[in-house]
C-alpha positions in Angstrom: 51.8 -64.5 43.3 55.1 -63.1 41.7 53.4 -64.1 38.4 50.4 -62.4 38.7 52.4 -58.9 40.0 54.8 -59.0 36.6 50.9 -59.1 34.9 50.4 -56.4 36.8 52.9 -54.2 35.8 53.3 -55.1 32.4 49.0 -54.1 32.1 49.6 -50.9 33.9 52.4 -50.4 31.9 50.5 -51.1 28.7 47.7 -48.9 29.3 50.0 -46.1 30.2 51.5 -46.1 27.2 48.2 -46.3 25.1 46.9 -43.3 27.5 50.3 -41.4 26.6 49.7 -42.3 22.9 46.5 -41.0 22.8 47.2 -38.0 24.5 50.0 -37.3 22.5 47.7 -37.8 19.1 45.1 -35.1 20.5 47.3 -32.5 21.2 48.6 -33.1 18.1 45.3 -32.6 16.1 43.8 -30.4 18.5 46.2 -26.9 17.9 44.1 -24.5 18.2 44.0 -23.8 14.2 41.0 -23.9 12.6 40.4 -26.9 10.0 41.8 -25.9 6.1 38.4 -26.1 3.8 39.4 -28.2 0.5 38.2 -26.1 -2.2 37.1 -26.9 -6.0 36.4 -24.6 -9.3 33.9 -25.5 -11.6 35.0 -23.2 -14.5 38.5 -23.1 -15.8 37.3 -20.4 -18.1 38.1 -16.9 -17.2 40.8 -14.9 -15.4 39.1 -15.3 -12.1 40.4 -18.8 -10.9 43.7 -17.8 -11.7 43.3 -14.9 -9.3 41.4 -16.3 -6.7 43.7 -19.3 -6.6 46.8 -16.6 -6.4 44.9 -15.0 -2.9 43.9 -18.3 -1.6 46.7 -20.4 -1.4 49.5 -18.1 -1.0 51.4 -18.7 2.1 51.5 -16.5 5.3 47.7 -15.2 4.8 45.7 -14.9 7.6 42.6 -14.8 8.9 39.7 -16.3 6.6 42.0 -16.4 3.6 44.2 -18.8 5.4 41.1 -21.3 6.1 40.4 -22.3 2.4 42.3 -23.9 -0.5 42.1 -24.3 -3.5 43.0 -28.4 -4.4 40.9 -29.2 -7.3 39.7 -27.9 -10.5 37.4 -29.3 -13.2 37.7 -27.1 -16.8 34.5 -27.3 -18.5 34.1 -24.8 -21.2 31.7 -23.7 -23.4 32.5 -24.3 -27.4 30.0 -22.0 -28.6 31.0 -19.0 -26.3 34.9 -17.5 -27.6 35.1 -16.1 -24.4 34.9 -19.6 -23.0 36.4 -22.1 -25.9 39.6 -20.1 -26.5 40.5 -19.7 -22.7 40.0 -22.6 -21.1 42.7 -24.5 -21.9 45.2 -21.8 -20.8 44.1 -20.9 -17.4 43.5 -25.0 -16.9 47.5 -25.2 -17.5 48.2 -22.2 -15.3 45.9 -24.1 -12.3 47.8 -27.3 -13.0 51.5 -25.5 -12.9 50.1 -23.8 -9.3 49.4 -27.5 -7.8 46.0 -27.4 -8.5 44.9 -31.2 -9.3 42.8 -31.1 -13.4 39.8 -33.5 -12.7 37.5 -34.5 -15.4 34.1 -34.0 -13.8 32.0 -32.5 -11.1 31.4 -36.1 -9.8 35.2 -36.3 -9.3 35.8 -33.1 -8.2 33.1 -33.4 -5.0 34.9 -35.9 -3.5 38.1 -34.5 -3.3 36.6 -31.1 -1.6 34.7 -29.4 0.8 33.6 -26.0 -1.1 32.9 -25.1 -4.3 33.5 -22.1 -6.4 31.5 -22.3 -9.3 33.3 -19.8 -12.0 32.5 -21.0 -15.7 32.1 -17.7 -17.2 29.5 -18.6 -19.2 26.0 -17.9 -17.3 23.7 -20.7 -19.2 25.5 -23.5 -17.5 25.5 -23.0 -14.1 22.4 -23.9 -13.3 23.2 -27.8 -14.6 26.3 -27.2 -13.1 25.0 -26.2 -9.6 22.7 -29.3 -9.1 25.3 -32.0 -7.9 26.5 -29.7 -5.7 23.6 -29.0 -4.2 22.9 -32.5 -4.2 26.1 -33.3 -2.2 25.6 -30.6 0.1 28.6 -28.2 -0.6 28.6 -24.6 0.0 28.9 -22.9 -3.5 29.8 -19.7 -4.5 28.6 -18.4 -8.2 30.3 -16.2 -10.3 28.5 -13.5 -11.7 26.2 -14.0 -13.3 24.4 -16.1 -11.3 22.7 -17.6 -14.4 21.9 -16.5 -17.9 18.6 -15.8 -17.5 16.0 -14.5 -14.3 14.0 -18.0 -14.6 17.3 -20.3 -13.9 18.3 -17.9 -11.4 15.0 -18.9 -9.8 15.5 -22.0 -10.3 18.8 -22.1 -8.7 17.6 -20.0 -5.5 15.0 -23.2 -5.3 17.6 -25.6 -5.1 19.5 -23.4 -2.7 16.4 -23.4 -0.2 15.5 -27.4 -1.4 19.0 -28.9 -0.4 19.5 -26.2 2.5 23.1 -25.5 0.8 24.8 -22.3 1.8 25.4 -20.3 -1.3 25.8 -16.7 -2.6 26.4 -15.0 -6.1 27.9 -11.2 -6.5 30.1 -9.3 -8.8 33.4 -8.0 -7.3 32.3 -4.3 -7.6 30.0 -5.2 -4.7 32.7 -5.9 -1.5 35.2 -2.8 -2.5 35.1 -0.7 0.3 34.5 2.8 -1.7 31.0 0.9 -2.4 30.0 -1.1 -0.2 31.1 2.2 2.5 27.5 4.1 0.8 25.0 1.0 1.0 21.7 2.6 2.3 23.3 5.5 4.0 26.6 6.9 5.4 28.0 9.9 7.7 29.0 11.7 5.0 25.9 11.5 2.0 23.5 10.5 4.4 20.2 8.7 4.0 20.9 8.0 0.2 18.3 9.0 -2.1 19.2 7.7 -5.3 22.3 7.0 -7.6 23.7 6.8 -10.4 26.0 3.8 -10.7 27.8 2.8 -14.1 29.9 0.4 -15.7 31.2 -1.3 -19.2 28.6 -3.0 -20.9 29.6 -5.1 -23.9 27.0 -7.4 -25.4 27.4 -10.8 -25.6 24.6 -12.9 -27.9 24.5 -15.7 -25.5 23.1 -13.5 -22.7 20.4 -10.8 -22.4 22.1 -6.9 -22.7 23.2 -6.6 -18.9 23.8 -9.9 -17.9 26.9 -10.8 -19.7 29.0 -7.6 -18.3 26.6 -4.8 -17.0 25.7 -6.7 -13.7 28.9 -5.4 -12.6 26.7 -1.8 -12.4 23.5 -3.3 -11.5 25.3 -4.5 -8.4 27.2 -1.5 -7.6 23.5 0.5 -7.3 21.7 -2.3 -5.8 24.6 -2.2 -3.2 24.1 1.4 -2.7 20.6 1.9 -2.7 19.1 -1.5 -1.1 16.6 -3.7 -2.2 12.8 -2.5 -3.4 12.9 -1.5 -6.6 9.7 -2.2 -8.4 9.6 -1.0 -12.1 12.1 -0.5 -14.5 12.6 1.7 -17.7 15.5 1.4 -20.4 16.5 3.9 -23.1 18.9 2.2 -25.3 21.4 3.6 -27.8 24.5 2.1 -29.7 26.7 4.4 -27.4 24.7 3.4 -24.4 22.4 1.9 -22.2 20.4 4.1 -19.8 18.4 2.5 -17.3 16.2 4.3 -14.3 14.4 1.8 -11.2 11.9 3.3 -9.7 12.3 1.8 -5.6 8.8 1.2 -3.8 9.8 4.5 -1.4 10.0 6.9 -4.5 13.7 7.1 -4.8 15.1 6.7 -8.2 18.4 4.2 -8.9 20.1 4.8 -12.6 22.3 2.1 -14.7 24.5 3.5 -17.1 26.0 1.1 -19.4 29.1 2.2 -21.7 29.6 0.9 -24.7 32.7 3.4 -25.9 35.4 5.1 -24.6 37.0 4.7 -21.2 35.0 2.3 -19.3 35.3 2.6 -15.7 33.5 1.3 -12.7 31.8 3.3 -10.0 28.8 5.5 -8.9 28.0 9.3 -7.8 25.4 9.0 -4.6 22.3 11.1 -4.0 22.2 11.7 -0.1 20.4 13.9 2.7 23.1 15.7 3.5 25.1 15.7 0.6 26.1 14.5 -3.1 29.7 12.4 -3.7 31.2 10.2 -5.9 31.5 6.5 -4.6 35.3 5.4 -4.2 36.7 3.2 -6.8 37.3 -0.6 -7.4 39.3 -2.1 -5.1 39.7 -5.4 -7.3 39.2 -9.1 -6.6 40.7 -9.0 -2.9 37.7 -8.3 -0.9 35.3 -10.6 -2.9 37.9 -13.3 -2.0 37.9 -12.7 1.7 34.1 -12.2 1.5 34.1 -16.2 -0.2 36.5 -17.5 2.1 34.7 -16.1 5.4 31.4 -17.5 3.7 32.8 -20.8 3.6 34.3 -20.8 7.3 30.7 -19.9 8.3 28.1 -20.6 6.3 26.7 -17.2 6.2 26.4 -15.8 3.0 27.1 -11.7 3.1 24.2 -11.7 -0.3 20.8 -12.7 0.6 19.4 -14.8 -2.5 16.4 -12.5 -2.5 18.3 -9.5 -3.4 20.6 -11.4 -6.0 17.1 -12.4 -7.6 16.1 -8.6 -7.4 19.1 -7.6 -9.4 18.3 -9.8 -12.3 14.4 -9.3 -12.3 15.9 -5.1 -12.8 18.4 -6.8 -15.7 15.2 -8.7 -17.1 13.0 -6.0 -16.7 15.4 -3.6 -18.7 15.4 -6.3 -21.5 11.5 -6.4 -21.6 11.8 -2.5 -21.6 13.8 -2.5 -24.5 11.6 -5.2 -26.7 8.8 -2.3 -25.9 10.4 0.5 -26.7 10.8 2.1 -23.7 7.8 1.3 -21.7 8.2 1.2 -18.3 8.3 -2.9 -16.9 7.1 -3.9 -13.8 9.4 -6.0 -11.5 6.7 -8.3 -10.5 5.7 -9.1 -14.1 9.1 -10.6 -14.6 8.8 -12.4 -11.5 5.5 -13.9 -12.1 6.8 -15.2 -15.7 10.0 -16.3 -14.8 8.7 -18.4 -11.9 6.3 -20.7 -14.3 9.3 -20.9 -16.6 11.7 -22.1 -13.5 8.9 -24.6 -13.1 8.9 -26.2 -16.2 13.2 -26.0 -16.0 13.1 -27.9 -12.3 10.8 -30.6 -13.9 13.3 -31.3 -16.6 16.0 -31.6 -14.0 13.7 -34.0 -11.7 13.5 -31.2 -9.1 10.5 -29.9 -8.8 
């Protein structure tokens, strides 16, 4: 009988000390702080990830800024684009010096992360780039431009809905307050009824006119005035591009592209009630804190539809040009660019 009492107490002591153990290990991992997303950049190629890195992982943030990190990088690089081959190497060491781990392919870099931020600044490979993360389920955000033509954006907005990834793609301009304050209407303009939004707009032979650096002011007027524009005209000059939508309501949304001189960003903004310049760039800050809060919930603050909308108007303006002028119809672009997404899905094995 003494025997079987020491067993006893030696089981009851056991199991106390395992239900003390495991208590102890949940308090421990449940602290009321919400899980630290892994990030990884696709793209070691432009200014961005160095920025973007800077406001993500610096200490003492708070709020979504403090939920994501960026762990991982993979360069890329594109040899036939300067803008790509003579930077890469440079902001890869500058990643590497913050902590940031070099990996030598997406492959790798999925399976050491959570989210992606896909930032190769050249447009024509992100639609390659994009499919294994789709394919593995990570959210994904793309750097402007979404793609280096309207048909792989379609493409890529296929795959977004196919794999049931979250994902969004927008220029900076888009989040600074000054901007984003006018979208649709505000107390002090109004209902806006049109705008005239502008921007730099060097050309770059690997992409069509706007897409390379003028969807920065596509995207400050599509933020402004909304979706539903439906035809597009382009008058183009060596000094600049000037480019008038014409939205399905009537109201009238202007591109200015500038070639020369100072080129600043920003918009003036046609209301009911009265006529004002938008406010100015606020910088990379609240694009950041727009991706991080994307990635802690899965919503994306940019519907796909309206990204596609933005580079049907930058495709339309290029068809517009080719014809001297003549106005181009949205849903022409559309139309074409969907068989041609077709035929690009197919040779990726995803249609």
């Amino acid at each position: 009988m003494n025997a079987r009492r020491i067993l006893d107490r030696v089981l009851v002591c056991v199991l106390s000390a395992l239900l003390l153990s495991w208590c102890g290990l949940a308090a421990a991992q449940d602290t009321g702080k919400p899980k630290v997303l892994r990030a990884g950049i696709i793209g070691l190629d432009t200014s961005h990830v160095v920025a973007f890195t800077d406001l993500l992982n610096k200490p003492g943030t708070s709020g979504p800024l403090a939920q994501v990190q960026v762990v991982a990088g993979f360069p890329g690089g594109s040899p036939d684009l300067p803008a790509s081959r003579d930077r890469v190497k440079g902001f890869t060491e500058k990643l590497r010096a913050k902590g940031v781990q070099i990996v030598p392919s997406i492959p790798e870099l999925l399976k050491r992360v959570d989210v992606v931020l896909l930032e190769s600044v050249d447009g024509r490979v992100h639609l390659r780039q994009a499919v294994p993360v789709f394919r593995a389920g990570k959210p994904v955000f793309i750097d402007k431009p979404l793609a280096a033509s309207l048909a792989e954006a379609v493409a890529i907005a296929h795959l977004v809905k196919k794999y049931q990834v979250p994902c969004f793609s927008s220029s900076s301009l888009r989040f600074s307050p000054g901007i984003l304050g006018f979208r649709m209407q505000n107390e002090q303009v109004g209902q806006v009824v049109g705008c005239v939004a502008y921007s730099p707009c060097p050309l770059e032979p690997t992409h069509p006119d706007l897409f390379w650096y003028g969807v920065h002011g596509v995207e400050t007027l599509f933020t402004i005035m909304g979706p539903g524009c439906v035809e597009v005209t382009r008058v183009y000059t060596p000094q600049a591009d000037v480019v008038v939508g014409r939205w399905r309501d009537g109201r009238l949304g202007t591109f200015r592209g500038i070639r020369h001189g100072r080129r600043g960003y920003g918009a003036f903004v046609f209301g009911t009630k009265r006529n004002m310049p938008s406010g100015s760039y606020a910088g990379y800050a609240p694009l950041v804190e727009e991706i991080a809060r994307f990635f802690t919930t899965g919503k994306a603050p940019v519907s796909m539809d309206e990204t596609l909308e933005i580079f049907a108007f930058m495709q339309a303006a290029q068809l517009s040009r080719q014809r001297g002028g003549q106005p181009v119809k949205i849903a022409e672009v559309m139309e074409q660019a969907r068989r041609e997404a077709d035929r690009l899905l197919e040779q990726l094995g995803e249609k």
